[in-house]
N, CA, C and O atoms as a GROMACS GRO file, in nm:
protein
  408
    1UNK      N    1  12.427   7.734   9.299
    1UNK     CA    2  12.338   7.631   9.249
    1UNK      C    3  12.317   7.528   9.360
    1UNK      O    4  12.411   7.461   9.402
    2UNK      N    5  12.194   7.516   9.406
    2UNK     CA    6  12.173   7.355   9.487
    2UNK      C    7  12.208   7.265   9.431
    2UNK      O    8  12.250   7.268   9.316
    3UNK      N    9  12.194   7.132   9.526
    3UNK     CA   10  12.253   7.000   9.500
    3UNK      C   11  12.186   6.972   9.400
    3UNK      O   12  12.241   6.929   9.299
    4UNK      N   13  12.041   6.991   9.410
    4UNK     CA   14  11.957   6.893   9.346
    4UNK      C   15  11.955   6.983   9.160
    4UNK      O   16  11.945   6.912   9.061
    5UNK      N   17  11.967   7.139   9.147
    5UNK     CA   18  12.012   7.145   9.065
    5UNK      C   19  12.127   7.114   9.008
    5UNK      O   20  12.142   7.106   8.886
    6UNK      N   21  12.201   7.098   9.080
    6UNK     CA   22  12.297   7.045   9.034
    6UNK      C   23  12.302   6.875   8.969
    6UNK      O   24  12.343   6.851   8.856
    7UNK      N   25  12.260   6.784   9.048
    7UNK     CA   26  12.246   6.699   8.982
    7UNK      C   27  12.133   6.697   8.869
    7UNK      O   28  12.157   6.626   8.771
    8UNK      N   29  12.015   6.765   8.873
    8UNK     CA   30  11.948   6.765   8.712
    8UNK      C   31  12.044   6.827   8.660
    8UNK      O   32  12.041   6.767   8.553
    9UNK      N   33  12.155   6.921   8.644
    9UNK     CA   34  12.190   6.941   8.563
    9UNK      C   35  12.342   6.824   8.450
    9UNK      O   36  12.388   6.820   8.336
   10UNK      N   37  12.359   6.761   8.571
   10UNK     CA   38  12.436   6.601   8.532
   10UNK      C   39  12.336   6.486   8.461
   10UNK      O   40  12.379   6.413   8.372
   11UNK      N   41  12.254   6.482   8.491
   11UNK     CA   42  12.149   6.406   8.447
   11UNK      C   43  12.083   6.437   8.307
   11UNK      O   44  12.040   6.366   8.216
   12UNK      N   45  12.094   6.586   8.331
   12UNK     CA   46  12.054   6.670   8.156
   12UNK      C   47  12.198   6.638   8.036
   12UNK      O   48  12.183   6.617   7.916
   13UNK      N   49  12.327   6.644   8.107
   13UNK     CA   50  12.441   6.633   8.047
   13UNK      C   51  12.462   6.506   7.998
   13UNK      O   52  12.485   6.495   7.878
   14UNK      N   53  12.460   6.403   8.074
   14UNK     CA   54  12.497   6.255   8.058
   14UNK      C   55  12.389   6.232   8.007
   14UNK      O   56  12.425   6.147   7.926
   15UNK      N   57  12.238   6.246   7.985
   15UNK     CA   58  12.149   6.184   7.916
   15UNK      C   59  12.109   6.225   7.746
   15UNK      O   60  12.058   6.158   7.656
   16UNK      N   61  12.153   6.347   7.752
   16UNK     CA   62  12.203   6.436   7.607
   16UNK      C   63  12.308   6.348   7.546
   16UNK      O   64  12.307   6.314   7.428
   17UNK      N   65  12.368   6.327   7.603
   17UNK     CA   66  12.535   6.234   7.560
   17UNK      C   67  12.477   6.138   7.478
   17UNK      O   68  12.474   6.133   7.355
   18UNK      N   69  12.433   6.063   7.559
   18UNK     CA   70  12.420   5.914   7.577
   18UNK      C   71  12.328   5.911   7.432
   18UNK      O   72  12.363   5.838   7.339
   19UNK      N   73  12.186   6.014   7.421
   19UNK     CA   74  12.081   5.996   7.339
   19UNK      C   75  12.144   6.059   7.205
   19UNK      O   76  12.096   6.035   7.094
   20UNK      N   77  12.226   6.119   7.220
   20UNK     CA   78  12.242   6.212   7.088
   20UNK      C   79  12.374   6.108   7.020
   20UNK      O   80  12.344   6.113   6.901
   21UNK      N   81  12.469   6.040   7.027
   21UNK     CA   82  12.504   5.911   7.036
   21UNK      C   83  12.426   5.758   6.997
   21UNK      O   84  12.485   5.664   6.943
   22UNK      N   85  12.310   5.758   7.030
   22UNK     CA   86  12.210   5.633   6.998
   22UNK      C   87  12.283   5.585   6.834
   22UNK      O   88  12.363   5.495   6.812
   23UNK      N   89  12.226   5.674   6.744
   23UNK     CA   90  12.303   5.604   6.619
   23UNK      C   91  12.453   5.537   6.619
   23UNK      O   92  12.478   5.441   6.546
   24UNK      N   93  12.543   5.591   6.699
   24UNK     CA   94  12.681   5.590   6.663
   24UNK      C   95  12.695   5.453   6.768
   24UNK      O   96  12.754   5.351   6.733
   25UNK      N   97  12.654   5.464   6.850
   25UNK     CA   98  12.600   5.342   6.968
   25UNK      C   99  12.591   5.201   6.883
   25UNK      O  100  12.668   5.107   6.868
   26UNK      N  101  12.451   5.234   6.832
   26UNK     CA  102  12.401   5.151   6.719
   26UNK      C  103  12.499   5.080   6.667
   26UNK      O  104  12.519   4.965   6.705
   27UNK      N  105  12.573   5.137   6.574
   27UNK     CA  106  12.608   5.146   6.452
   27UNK      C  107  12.752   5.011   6.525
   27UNK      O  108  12.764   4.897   6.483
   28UNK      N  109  12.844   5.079   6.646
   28UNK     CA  110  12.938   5.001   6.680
   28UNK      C  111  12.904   4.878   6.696
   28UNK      O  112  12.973   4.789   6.646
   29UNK      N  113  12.783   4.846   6.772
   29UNK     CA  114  12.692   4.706   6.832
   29UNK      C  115  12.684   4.613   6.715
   29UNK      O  116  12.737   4.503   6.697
   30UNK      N  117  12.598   4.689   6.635
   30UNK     CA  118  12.611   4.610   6.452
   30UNK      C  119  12.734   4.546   6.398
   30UNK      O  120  12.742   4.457   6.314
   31UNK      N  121  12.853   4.621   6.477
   31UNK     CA  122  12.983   4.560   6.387
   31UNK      C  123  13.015   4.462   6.463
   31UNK      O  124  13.093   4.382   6.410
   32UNK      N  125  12.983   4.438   6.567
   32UNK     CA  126  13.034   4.312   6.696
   32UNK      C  127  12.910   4.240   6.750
   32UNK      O  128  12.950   4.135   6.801
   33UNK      N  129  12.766   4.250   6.763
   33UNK     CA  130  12.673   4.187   6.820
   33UNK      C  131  12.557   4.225   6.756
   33UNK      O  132  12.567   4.234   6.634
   34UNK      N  133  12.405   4.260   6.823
   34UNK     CA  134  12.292   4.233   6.752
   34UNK      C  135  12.218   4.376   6.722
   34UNK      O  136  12.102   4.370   6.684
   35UNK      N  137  12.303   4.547   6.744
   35UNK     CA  138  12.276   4.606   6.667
   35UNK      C  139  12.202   4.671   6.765
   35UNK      O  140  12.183   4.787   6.729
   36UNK      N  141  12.154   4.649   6.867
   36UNK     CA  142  12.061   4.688   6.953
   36UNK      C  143  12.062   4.801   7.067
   36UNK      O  144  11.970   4.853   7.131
   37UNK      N  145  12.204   4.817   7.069
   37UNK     CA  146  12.282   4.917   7.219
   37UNK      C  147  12.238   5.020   7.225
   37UNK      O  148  12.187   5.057   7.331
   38UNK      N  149  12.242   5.120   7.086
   38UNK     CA  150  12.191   5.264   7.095
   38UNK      C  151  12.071   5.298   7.136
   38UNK      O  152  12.036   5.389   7.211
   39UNK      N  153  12.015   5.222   7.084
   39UNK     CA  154  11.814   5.248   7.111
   39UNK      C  155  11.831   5.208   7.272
   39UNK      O  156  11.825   5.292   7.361
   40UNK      N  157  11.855   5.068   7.294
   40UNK     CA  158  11.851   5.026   7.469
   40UNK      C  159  11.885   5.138   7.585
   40UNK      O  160  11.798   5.170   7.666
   41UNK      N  161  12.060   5.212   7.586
   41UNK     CA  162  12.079   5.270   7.614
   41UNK      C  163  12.001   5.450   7.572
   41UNK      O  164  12.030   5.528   7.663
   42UNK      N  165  11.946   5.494   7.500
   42UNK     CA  166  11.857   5.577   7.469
   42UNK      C  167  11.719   5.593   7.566
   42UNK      O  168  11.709   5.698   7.630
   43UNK      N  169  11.633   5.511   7.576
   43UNK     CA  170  11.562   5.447   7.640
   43UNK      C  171  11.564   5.422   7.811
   43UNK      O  172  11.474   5.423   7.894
   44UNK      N  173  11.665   5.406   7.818
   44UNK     CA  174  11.695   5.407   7.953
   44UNK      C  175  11.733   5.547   7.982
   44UNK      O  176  11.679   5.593   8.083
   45UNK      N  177  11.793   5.607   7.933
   45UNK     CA  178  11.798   5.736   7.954
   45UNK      C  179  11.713   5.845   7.971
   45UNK      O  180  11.698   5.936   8.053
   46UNK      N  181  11.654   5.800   7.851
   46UNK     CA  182  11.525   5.865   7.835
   46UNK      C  183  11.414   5.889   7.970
   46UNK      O  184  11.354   5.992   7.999
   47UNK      N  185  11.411   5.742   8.044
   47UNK     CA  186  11.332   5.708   8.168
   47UNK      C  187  11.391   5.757   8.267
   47UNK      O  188  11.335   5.783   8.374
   48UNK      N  189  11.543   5.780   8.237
   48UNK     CA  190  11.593   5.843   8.393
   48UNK      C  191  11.532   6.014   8.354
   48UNK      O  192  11.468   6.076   8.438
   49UNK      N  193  11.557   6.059   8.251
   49UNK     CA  194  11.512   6.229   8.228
   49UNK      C  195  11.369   6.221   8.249
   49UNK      O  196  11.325   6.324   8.300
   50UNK      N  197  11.269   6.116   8.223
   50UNK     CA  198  11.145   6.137   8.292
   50UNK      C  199  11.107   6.138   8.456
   50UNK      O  200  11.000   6.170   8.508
   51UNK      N  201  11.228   6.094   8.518
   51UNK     CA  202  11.252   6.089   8.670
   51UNK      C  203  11.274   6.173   8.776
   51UNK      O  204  11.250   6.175   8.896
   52UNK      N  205  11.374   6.300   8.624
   52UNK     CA  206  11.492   6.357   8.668
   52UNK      C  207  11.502   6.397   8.803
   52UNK      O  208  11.592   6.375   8.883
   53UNK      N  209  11.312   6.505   8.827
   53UNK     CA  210  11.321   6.571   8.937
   53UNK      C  211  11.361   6.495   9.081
   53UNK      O  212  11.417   6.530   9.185
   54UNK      N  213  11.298   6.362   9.023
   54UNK     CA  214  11.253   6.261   9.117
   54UNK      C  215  11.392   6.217   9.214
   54UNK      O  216  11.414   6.211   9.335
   55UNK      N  217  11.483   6.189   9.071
   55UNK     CA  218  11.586   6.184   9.114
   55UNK      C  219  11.687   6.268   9.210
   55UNK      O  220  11.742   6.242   9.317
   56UNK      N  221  11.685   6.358   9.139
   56UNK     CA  222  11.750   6.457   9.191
   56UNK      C  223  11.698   6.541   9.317
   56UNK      O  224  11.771   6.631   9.360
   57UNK      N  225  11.582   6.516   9.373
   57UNK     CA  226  11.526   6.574   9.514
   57UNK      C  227  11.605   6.471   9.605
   57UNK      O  228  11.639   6.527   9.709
   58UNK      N  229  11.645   6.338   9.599
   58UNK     CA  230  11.660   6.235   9.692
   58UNK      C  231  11.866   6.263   9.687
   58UNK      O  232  11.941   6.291   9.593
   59UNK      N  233  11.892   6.239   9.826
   59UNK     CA  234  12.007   6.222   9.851
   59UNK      C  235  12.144   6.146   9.762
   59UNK      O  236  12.132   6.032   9.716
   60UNK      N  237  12.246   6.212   9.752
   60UNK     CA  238  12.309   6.132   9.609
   60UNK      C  239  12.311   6.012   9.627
   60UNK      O  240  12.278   5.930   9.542
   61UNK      N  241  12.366   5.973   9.787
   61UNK     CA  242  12.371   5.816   9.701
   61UNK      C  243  12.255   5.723   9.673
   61UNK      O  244  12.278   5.620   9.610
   62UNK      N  245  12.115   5.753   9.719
   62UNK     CA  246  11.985   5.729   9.714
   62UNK      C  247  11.892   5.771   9.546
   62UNK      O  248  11.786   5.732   9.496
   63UNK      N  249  11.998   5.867   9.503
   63UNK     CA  250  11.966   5.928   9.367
   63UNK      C  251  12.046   5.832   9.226
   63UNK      O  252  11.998   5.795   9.119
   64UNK      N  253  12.195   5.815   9.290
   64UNK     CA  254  12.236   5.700   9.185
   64UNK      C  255  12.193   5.569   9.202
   64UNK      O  256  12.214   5.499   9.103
   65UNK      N  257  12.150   5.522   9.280
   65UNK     CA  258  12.057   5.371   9.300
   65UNK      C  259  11.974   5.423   9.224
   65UNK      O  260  12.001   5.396   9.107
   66UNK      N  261  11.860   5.503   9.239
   66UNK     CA  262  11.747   5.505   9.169
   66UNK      C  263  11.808   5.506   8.988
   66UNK      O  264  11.780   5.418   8.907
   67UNK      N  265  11.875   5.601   8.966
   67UNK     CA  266  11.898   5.584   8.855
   67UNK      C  267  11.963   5.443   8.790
   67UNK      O  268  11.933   5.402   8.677
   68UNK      N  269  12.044   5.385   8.868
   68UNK     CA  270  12.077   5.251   8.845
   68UNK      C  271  11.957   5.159   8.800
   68UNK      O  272  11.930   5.108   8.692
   69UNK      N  273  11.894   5.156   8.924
   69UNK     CA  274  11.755   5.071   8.879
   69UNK      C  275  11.662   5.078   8.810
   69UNK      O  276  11.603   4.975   8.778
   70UNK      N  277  11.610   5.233   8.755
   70UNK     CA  278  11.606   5.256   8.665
   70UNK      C  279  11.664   5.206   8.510
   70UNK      O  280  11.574   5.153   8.444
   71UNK      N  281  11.788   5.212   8.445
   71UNK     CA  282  11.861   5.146   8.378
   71UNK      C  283  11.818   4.994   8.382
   71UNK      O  284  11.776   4.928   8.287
   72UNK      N  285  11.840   4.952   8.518
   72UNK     CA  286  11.809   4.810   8.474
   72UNK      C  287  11.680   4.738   8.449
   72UNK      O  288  11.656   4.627   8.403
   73UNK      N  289  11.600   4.843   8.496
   73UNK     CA  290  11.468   4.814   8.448
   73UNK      C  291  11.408   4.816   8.275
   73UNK      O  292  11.331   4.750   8.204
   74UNK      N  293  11.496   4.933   8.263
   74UNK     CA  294  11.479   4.992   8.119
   74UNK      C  295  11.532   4.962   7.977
   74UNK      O  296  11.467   4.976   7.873
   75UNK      N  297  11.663   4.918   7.988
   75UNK     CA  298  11.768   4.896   7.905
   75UNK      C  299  11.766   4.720   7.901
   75UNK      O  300  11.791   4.657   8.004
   76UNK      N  301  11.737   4.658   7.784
   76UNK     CA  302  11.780   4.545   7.751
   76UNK      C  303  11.863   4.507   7.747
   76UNK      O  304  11.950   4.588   7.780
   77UNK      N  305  11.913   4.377   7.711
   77UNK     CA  306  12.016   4.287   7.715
   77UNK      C  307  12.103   4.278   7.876
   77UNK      O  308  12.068   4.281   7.994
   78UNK      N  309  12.240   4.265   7.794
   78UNK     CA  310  12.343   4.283   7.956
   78UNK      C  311  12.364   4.426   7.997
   78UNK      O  312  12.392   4.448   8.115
   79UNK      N  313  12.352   4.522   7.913
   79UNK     CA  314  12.370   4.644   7.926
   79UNK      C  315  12.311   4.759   8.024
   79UNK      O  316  12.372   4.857   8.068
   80UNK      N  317  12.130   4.711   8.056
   80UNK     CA  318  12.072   4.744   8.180
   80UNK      C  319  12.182   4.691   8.299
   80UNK      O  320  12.276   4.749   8.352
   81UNK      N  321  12.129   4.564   8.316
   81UNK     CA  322  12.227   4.553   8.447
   81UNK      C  323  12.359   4.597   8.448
   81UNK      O  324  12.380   4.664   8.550
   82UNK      N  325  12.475   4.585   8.363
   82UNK     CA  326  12.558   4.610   8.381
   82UNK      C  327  12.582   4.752   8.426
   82UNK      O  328  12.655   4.779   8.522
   83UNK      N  329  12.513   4.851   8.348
   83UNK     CA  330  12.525   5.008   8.408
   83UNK      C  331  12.440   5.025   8.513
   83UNK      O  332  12.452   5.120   8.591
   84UNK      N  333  12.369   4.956   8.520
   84UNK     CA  334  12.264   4.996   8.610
   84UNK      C  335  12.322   4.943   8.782
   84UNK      O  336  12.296   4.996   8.889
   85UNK      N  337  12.410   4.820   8.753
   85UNK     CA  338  12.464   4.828   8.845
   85UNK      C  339  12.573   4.878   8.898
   85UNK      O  340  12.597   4.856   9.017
   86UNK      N  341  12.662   4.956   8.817
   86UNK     CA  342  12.743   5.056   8.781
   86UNK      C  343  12.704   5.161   8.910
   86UNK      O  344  12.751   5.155   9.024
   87UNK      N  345  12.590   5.273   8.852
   87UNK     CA  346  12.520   5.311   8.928
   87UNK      C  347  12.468   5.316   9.089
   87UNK      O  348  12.464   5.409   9.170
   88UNK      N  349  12.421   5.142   9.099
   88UNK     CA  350  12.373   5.141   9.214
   88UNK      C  351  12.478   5.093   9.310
   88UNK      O  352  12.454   5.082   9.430
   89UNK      N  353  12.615   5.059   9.249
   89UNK     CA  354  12.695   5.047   9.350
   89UNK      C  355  12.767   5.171   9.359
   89UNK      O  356  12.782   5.217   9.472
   90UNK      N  357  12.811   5.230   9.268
   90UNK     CA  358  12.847   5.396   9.336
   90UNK      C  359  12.762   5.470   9.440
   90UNK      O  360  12.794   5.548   9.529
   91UNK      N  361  12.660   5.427   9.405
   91UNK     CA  362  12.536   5.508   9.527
   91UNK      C  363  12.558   5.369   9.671
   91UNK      O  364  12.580   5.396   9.789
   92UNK      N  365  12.552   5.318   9.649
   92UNK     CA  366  12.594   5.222   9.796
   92UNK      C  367  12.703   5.242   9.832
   92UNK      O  368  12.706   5.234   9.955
   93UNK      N  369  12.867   5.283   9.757
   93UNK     CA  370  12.945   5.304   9.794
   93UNK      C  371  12.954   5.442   9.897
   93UNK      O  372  13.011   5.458  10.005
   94UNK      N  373  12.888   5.516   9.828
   94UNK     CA  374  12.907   5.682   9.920
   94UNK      C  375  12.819   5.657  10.088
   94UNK      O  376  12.707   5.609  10.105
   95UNK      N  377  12.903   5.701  10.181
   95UNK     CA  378  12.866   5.702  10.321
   95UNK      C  379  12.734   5.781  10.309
   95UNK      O  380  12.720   5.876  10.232
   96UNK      N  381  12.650   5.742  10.381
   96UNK     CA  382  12.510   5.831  10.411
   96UNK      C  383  12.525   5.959  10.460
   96UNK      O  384  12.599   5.980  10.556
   97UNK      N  385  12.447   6.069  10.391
   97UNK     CA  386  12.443   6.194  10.417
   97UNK      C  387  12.562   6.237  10.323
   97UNK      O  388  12.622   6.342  10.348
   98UNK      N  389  12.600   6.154  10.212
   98UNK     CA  390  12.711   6.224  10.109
   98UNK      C  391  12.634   6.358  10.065
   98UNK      O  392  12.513   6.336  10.075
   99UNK      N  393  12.660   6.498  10.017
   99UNK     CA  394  12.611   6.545   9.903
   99UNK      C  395  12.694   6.605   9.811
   99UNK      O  396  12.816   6.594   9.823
  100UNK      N  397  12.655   6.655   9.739
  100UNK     CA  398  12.683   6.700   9.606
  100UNK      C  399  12.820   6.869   9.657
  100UNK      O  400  12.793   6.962   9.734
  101UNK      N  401  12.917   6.854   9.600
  101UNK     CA  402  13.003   6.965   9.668
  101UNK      C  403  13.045   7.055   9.569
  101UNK      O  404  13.138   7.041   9.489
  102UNK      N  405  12.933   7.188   9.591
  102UNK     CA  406  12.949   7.283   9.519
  102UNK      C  407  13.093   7.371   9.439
  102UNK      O  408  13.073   7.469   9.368
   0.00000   0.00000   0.00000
């Protein structure tokens, strides 16, 4: 499998997660804050799987920034930025020319 399949296929995994979850997401947010997490995080996900290829043609650590910023573009409240910068500092962390190791 290539890199770049390989990462759509992380991107198909973690965004399945994340969306199929939205209710249960939901549902925790409701018991502690404004109810809103599942859909936010859904949504953002959603925009990274409309990306995916996009993503996944570009170098990893150039691929988790994008997806980071993504997120924070997408996802309301603190929850965009917070993952989103999650994301874009794992992708700043990896030395240039990281890839994906089969």
């Amino acid at each position: 499998m290539s890199a770049d399949a390989t990462v759509r296929t992380l991107i198909d995994a973690v965004a399945a997660r994340i969306i199929a979850s939205a209710d249960e997401l939901t549902a925790l947010d409701q018991a502690i804050g404004d109810g809103d997490h599942g859909v936010n995080m859904k949504r953002g996900f959603e925009a990274i799987l409309a990306e995916r290829d996009a993503i996944a043609a570009l170098p990893l650590p150039q691929a988790l920034q994008k997806a980071g910023m993504t997120l924070v573009m997408k996802v309301g409240g603190a929850s965009g930025p917070l993952y989103g910068t999650l994301f874009m500092q794992l992708g700043k962390s990896l030395p240039e020319g990281t890839e994906m190791v089969m």
